[in-house]
N, C-alpha and C positions, 0 to 999 in steps of 0.2 A: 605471551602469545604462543598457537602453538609453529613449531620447528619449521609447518609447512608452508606457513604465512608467505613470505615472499613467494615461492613455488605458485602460490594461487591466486595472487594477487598480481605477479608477471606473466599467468599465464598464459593470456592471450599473445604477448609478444612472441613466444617460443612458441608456440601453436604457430604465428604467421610465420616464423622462420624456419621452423620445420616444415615448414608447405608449401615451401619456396624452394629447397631443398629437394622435396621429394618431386616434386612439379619439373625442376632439371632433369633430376636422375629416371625420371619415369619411361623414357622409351630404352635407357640401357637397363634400368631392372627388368623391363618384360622381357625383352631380348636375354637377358644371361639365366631369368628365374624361371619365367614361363612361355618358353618361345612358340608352347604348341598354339597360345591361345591366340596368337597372332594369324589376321587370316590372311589367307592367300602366301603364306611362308612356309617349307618344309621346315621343321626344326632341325633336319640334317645338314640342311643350305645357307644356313645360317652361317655368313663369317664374321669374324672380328669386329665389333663395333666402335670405329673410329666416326668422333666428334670433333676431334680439335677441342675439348674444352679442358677444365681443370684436370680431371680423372686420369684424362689421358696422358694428359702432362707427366702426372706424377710418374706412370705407368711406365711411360719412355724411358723416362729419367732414372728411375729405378731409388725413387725418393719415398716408398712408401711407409720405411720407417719413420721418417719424417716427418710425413704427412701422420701418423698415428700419434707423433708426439708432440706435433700442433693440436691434434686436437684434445689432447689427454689436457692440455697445460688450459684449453679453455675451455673445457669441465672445469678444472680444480680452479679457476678465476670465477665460474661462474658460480660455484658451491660457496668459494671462499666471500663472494657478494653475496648472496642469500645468507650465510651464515653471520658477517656483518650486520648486515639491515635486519635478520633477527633480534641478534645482539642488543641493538638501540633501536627495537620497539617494544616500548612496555609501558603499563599504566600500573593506576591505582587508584584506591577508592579510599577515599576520609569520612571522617564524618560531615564536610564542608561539599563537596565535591566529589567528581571525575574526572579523574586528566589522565592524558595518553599522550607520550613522548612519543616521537619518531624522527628517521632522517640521522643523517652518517655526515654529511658534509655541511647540509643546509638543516638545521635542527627546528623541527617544528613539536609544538604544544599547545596541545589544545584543552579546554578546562568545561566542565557541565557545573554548573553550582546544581545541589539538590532541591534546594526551596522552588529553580526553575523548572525543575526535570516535568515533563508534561508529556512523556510515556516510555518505554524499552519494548525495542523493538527485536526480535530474533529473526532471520533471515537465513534459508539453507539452500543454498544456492545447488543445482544438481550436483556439479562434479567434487564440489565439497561436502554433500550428503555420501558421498562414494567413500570419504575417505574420516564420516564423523564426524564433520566439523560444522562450525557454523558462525556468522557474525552477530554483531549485536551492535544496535544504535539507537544511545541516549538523544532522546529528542530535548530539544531546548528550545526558551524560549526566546525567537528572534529570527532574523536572516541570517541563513548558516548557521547556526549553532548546534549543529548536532556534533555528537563526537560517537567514532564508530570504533571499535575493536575487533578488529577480525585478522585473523580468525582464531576460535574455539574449538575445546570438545564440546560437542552437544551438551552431554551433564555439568560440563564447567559453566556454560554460556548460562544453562539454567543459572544455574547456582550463583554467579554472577549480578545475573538480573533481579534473582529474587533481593542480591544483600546489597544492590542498587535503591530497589523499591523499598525497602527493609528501612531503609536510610531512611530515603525520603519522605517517610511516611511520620517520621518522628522517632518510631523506635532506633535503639541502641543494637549494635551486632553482637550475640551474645559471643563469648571468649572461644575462640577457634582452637579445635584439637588438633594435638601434636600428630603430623604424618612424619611417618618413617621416611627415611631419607635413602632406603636402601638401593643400591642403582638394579639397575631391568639388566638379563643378560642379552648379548644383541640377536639372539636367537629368540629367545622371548617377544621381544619386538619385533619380529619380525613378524611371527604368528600372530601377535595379538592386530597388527596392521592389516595382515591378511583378513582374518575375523573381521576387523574392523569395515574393511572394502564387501566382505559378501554379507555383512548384513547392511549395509548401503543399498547394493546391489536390490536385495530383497525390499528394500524399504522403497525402492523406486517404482519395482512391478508388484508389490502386495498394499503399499501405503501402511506399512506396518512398521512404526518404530518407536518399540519399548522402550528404549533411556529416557524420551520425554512422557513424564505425565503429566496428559491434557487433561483440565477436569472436563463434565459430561455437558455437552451442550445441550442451549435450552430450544434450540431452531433445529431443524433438519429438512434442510433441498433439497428434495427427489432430481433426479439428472433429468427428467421427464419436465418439471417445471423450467426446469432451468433455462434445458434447447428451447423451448417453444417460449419465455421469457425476451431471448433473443429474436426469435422468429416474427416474433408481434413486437415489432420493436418499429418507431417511426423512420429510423436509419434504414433498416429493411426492409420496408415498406416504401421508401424512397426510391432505393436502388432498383425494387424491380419495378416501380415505373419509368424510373431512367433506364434500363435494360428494356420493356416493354419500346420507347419512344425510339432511342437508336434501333430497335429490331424496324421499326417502319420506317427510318429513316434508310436504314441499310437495304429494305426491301426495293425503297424509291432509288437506288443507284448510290446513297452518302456515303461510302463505303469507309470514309475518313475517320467518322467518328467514333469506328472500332479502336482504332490509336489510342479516343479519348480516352473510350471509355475501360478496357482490358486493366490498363496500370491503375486505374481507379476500381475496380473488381476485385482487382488481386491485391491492392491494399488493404479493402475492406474487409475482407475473407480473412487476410492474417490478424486483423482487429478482434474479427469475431472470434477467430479460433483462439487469441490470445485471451480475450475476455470469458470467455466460459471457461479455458484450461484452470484460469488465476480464480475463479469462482468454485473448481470443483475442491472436493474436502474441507468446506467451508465449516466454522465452527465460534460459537458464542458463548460463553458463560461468565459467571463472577468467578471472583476470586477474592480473596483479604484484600489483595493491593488491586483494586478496581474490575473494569471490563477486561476479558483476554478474547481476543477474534484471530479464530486462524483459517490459513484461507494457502489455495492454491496445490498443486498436484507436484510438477515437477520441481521446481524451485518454491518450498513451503515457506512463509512469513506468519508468525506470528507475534501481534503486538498487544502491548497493556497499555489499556488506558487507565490513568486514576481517576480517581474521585476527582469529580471536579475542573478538569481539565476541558469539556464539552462546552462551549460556546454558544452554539446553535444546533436545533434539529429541524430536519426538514423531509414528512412523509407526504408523497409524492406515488399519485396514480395515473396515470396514461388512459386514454379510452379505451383502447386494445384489451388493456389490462380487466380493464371493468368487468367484462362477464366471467373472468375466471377469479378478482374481486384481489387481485395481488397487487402488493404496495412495494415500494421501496423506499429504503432509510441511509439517509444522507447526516455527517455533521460538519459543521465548521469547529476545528483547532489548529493548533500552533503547530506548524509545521516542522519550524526549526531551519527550512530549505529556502534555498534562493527564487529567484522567479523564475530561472533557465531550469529549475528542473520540477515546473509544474507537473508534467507527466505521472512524475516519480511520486509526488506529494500525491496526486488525485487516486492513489490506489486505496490510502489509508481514509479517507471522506466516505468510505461507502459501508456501514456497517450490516446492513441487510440489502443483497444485490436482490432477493426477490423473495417473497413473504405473502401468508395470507393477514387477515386484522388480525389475529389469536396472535400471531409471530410476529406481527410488530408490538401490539401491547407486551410482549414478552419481553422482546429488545430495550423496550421503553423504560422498563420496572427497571432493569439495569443501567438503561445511562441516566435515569432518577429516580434514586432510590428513596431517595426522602421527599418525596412527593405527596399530599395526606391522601388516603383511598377517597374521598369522597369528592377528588378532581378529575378522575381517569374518567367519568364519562363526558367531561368537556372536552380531552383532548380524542379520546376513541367513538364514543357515539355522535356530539356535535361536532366537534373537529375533523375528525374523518369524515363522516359519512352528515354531516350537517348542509343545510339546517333541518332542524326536526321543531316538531308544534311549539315546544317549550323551549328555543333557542334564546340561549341566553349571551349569544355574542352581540355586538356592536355592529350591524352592516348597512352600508352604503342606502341612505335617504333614499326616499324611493322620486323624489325631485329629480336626483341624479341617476337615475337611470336607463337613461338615453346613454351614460357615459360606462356602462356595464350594462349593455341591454341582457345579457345572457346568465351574467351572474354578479347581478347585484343584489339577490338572498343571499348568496354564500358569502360577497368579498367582506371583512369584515373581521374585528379584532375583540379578543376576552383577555383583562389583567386580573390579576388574582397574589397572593401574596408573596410567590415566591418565582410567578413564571409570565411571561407577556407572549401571548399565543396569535398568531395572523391566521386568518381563513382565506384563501382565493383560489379561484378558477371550476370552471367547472366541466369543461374539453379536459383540461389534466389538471386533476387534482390537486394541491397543494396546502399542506398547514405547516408553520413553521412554529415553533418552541424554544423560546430564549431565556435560559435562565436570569433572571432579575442578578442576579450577584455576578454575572461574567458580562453582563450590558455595559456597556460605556457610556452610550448616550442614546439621546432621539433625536430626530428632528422631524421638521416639518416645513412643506413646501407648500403654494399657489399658485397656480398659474393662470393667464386670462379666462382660460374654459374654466377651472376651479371655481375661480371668486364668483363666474354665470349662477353657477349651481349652491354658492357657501359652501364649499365642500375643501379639502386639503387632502394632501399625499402624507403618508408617514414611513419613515425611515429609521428605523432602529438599527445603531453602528454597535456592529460587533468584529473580533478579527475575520479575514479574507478567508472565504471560501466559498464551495457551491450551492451553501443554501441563500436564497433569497431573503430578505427583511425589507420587502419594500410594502404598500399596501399602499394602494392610492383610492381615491374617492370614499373618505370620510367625513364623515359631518364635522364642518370646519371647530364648533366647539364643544364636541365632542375630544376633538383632534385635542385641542388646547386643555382640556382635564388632562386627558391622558400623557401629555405631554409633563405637566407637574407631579402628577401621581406615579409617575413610572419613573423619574427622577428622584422623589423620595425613596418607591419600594426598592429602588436600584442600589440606594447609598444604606437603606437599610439591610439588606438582604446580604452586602458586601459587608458588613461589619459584624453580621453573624456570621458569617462563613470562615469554614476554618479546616477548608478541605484540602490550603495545600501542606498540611499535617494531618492526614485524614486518622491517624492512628493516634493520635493527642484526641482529636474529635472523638473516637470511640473510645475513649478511656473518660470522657468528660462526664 
């Protein structure tokens, strides 16, 4: 790990204790540093500033050698901790695995097998883009299981990730060349640190940084789409009828519900602005070891997903959306995270925040690549923008459509040999895509209005996340084919599959 690890990883504590600190000292530093800026004070008139507190103490006392070598001694304790807790953090990588040791008193270990690895994440958080660095987080599969390494050089972290993926893919690490051992003189480092901080610097206000190469994406978000994305958004659209309603309510004398509603304004506003910031520099493409999407301005993330590792998809249109004809692309994966840090999980579920069709079939060819060409107008022409004359889905009896009066053409499902596709709604759009080989199961339900109609609900169980797999009012024996034929393609399609050595697969 690098040197500065602890320093960045404590550094919110010393940030709160330095500003506790400075927060004391602040009426005697204006007073001794800048007395003109005080108003209503001469800075001639200014006498001696007695508090009664520590400072003065010393001051009286005539302890301030003292005082300098209290705190020289907790510097060197606090150096000599960080240099410790460097010491005993360190990992490595097997051919089996990733594991990272950590912890001085209380030792922890934590281990990734590769066969589970289900993606590497990089992470450059601002103040350690300032100084080059960056983390990395082996996703696993399971609750908790991720294991994180931070912090990195940036080209390390790459290099890292790559001989992570490298692994897990099946290939072997070809034999690593000898590096000189030769030590840096501390003047050299010192320069190269400096460099290292102003091309941070640059990288924050130009979005410009040369050590990683991104390859070229296949999507590109105008900032034009993006704001008005948000702006036709049903959250926003919400709020300012709630703003509209308290303006009349406020008009008639309710004066109260300003309270309500301000703390509920100024949350939303930090959502929105935090949502578009983590959308700008958004970025998509293949790579050997799967999908890479990088995404965000200040604090950049970018993650690999491999082959195979996608669960569910789920493209998704709003009304709003409708006349400007923009989608959004959602998946379900393994997280790796607990359930307390849903938040933190739901950033990676979103691989296209906003897209025309041409940029979702793009996205699409990438998260399945092995898909035969003569399916993509089931999922792009029927499936999106379905139904069309020649619909060849499954949809809701027209007996039953009292029970979808609106969209019982659209609701409705197509299997096919390697994918089980849902069609519904038609207020907001939605088709979902579940590869047959990451299915687990089906089911299916009736309830009293069902059995009126012969008609059943279907439920395809895949892992947790925010696409939907529900599909209700199907033709009840309809339901029941489907129900054994997606159970065979499931167990077949899982015994061809051979993606989580996707690099053994393309050598086959």
């Amino acid at each position: 790990m690098h040197p500065l690890t602890p320093l960045l990883r404590g550094g919110i504590f010393l940030l709160v204790l330095l500003g506790i600190v400075v927060s004391n000292l602040r009426d005697r530093i204006i007073y001794v540093f800048l007395p003109g800026i005080v108003p209503g004070i001469d800075p001639e008139d200014v006498e001696d500033f007695e508090t009664g507190d520590v400072i003065d103490f010393v001051l009286v006392n005539d302890l301030i050698v003292v005082a300098l070598v209290v705190v020289l001694l907790v510097l060197l304790v606090l150096v000599a901790m960080f240099y410790t807790m460097w010491r005993f953090h360190t990992f490595r990588i097997t051919d089996d695995d990733v594991e990272v040791r950590s912890g001085v008193l209380f030792r922890t270990q934590r281990r990734a097998p590769l066969d589970r690895v289900q993606g590497v994440n990089l992470t450059r958080p601002m103040i350690a883009r300032l100084f080059g660095l960056a983390k990395l987080e082996v996703v696993g599969a399971g609750a908790d299981a991720n294991v994180k390494l931070e912090y990195l050089p940036t080209t390390s972290a790459e290099t890292v990730r790559a001989d992570i993926l490298r692994l897990a893919s099946g290939r072997r690490l070809a034999a690593a060349e000898q590096r000189s051992a030769t030590a840096e003189r501390a003047g050299s480092r010192v320069a190269a640190l400096g460099q290292t901080v102003s091309r941070g610097i640059t990288g924050l206000i130009e979005g410009d940084e040369a050590p990683v190469d991104e390859p070229e994406s296949v999507v590109d978000i105008p900032l034009g789409r993006l704001m008005l994305s948000h702006v036709f958004s049903p959250a926003t659209i919400g709020l300012i009828v709630a703003a509209a309603a308290i303006g009349i309510g406020v008009s008639r004398g309710a004066f109260w519900l300003l309270f309500a509603f301000v703390p509920a304004l100024i949350g939303y506003g930090a959502y929105w602005v935090r949502s578009i910031v983590r959308s700008l520099r958004y970025s998509i493409a293949p790579t050997p070891d799967g999908v890479r999407i990088t995404f965000g301005l200040l604090t950049t993330v970018t993650e690999n997903v491999p082959p195979g590792r996608v669960h569910a998809i789920e493209i998704s249109q709003s009304i709003l959306w409708r006349p400007a004809g923009w989608w959004t692309v959602r998946i379900n994966r393994l997280s790796g995270r607990n359930a307390s840090d849903a938040v933190s999980a739901d950033q990676f579920t979103t691989v296209l925040p906003v897209g025309t069709s041409a940029d979702v079939e793009r996205v699409l060819r990438l998260l399945l690549p092995h898909l035969p060409e003569d399916e993509w107008p089931l999922i792009v022409r029927e499936g999106m923008l379905g139904p069309t004359v020649d619909d060849t889905f499954t949809n809701t009896p027209r007996r039953a459509r009292l029970m979808k009066p609106f969209s019982y053409r659209r609701n409705g499902f197509r299997l096919t040999e390697g994918l089980l596709i849902l069609r519904r709604g038609v207020v907001w759009r939605k088709l979902a895509v579940l590869p047959l080989a990451r299915m687990q199961s089906v089911g299916i339900d009736q309830g009293p209005l069902d059995r009126l109609f012969d008609v059943a609900g279907l439920r395809a169980h895949v892992v947790a996340g925010p696409v939907t797999t529900i599909l209700a009012a199907v033709d009840r024996a309809q339901a029941v084919a489907l129900f054994g034929d997606a159970a065979q393609g499931a167990v077949r399609a899982a015994s061809d599959d051979h993606t989580h050595r996707w690099a053994q697969e393309t050598e086959r």
